[in-house]
N, C-alpha and C positions, 0 to 999 in steps of 0.2 A: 116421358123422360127416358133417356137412353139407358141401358140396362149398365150398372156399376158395373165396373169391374176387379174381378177379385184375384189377384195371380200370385202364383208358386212359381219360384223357380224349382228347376231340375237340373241335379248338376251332374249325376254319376248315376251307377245303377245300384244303386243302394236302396229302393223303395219298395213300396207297395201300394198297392189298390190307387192309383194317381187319377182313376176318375170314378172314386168313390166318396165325389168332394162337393163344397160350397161354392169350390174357383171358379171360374169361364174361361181363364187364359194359364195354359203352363208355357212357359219361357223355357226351354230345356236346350240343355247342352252347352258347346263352349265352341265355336266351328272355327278353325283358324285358316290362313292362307301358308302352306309351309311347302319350301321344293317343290311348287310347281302344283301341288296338290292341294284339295280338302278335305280336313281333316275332324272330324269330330273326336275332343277328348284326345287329342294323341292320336287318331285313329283313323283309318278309314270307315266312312259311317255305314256301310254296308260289313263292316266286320261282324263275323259272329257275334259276338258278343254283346253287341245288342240288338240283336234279333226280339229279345224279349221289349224292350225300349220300343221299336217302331211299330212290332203289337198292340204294346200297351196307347200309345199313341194315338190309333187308328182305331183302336174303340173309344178311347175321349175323344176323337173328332167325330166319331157318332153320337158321341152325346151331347153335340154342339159345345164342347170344349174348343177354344181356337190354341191348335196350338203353334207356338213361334219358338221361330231357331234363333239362339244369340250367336250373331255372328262377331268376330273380332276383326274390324277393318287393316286390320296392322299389313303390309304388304302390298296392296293394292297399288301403292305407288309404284313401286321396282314394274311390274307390268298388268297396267289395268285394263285392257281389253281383254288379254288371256285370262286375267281372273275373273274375270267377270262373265266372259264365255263360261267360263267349269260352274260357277256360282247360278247361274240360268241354266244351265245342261240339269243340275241336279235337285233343281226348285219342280222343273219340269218332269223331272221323276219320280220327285214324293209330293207333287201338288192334291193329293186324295190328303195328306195330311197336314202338311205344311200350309197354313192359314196366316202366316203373318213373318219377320225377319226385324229382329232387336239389335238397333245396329248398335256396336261400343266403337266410340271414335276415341277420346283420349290423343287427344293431339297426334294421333296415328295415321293421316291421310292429309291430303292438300283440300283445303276450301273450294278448288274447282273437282274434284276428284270425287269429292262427297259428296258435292253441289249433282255431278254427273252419275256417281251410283244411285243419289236418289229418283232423279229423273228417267235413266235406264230402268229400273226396279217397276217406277209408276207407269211405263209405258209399255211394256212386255207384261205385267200381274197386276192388272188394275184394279182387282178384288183381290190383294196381299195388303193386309195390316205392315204398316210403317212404323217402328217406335225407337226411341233411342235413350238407354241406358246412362244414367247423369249421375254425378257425384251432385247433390242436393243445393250444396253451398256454390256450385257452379253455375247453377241457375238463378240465384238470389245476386251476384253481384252485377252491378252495373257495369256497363263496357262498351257504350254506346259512340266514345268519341276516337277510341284506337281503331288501328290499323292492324291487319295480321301481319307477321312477320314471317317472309319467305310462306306465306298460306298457312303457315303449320299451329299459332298461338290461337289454337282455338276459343270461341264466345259463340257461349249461346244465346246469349242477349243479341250480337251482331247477327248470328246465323238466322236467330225468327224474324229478322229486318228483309231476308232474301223470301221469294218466290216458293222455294224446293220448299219452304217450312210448312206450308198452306199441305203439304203433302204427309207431315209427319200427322199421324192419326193421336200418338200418345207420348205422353216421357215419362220413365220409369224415373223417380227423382230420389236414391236414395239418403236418407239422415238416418244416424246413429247416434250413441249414447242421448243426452234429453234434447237432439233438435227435430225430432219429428210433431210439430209445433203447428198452433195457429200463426205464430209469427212468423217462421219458415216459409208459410204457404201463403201469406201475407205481401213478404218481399218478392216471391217468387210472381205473384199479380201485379205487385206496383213494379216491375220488373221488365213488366209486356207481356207476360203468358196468359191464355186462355186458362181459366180454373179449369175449365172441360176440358182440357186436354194436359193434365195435370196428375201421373197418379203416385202416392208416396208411399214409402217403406222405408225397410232397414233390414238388417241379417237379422235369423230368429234370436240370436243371444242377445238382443237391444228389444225384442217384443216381446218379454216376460212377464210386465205386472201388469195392474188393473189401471194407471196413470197411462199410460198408452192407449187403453180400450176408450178410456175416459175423453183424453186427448181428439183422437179421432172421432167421437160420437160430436163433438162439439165441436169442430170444422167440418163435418157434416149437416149440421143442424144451422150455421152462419153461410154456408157455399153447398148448397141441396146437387150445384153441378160440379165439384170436382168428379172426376174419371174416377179415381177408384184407388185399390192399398193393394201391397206387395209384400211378400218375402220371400228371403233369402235363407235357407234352403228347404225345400220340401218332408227330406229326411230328417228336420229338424225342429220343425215347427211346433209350438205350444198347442197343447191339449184342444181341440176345437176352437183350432184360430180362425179358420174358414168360416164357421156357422158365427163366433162371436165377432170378426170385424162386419161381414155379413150383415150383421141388424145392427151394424152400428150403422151402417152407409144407407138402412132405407128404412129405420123402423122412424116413425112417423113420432 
């Protein structure tokens, strides 16, 4: 059985010890398309400033941590080959670390534009993790029989109908306050989704009591393949969340 997985986001440089953990996957940053540039955080991602960030990085990619860049597709359209050039120039210069690219679409890009960064990405980094960042109940509704509008009314239900989808490895699906649910994950299969290619969360202030640990021990133990749990943020997370959802996804 494929190795669960367990991910943190990373959003700032507010942490410590990030591969002193139960995870496999940090999701880190925020990378946007802005004047022409890429920007991490506001930034340039070679800015000082996280210099400590792309250390810290590069020894959890020695400890087979995958880690992935969230990118935010927003811009792409105004000029998608030039971004897309800068987006590949600089995949190509942290590929000792950069193991994977978390796309956030949000009705931000054209159906052929997404269709094309996926297929661009799969065929330049063939060994880059593909995954894409879901508000939860976007995944559970049905949407089978519309049409997009001018490309831009996004469906994820219509998108895993296309080719590019066979390409996405994962989807970060997340629920908040009580819907991170066997029912959730339920609609989300009668829905068309692979459970393995399935993984769920919420931000840490929705992963606080023991009905959550419970929750998930028991959509683990009904769907032994769902992909794996998340949260949202690192610097936040409840007390040995990593070791406890951990044995909740493979203790026997």
């Amino acid at each position: 059985m494929e190795q669960k997985k367990v991910i943190f986001y990373l959003s700032s440089n507010n942490y410590n010890n990030i591969y002193d953990t139960y995870a496999n996957h940090i999701h880190f940053g925020y990378f946007t398309f802005n004047n022409k540039e890429l920007k991490l955080n506001g930034k340039a991602p070679n800015d000082l400033s996280y210099d400590k960030l792309w250390f810290d990085l590069g020894i959890s990619t020695g400890k087979n941590i995958n880690c992935v860049m969230v990118l935010d597709v927003n811009n792409m359209d105004t000029n998608y080959n030039y971004y897309y050039n800068l987006l590949r120039e600089f995949i190509k210069e942290k590929i000792q670390i950069i193991r994977g690219i978390d796309l956030d679409v949000e009705n931000k890009i054209s159906l052929n534009n997404i269709k094309k960064l996926i297929n661009n990405l799969s065929e330049d980094f063939p060994n880059l993790l593909l995954c894409m960042s879901t508000i939860g109940y976007s995944m559970c509704v049905k949407d089978l029989e519309t049409t997009y509008a001018d490309e831009k009314e996004w469906s994820y239900s219509l998108f895993n109908k296309s080719p590019e989808a066979l390409n996405i490895d994962y989807y970060n699906c997340a629920f908040n306050e009580d819907d991170l649910t066997m029912d959730s994950l339920q609609d989300m299969i009668d829905n068309g989704f692979d459970v393995n290619k399935i993984v769920m969360g919420c931000y840490s202030k929705y992963f606080e009591d023991y009905d959550n640990y419970y929750e998930l021990r028991c959509i683990a133990k009904k769907y032994p393949d769902i992909c794996g749990v998340f949260i949202k943020y690192f610097h936040d997370i409840p007390y040995k969340w990593d070791l406890s959802v951990w044995l909740c996804l493979t203790s026997k």
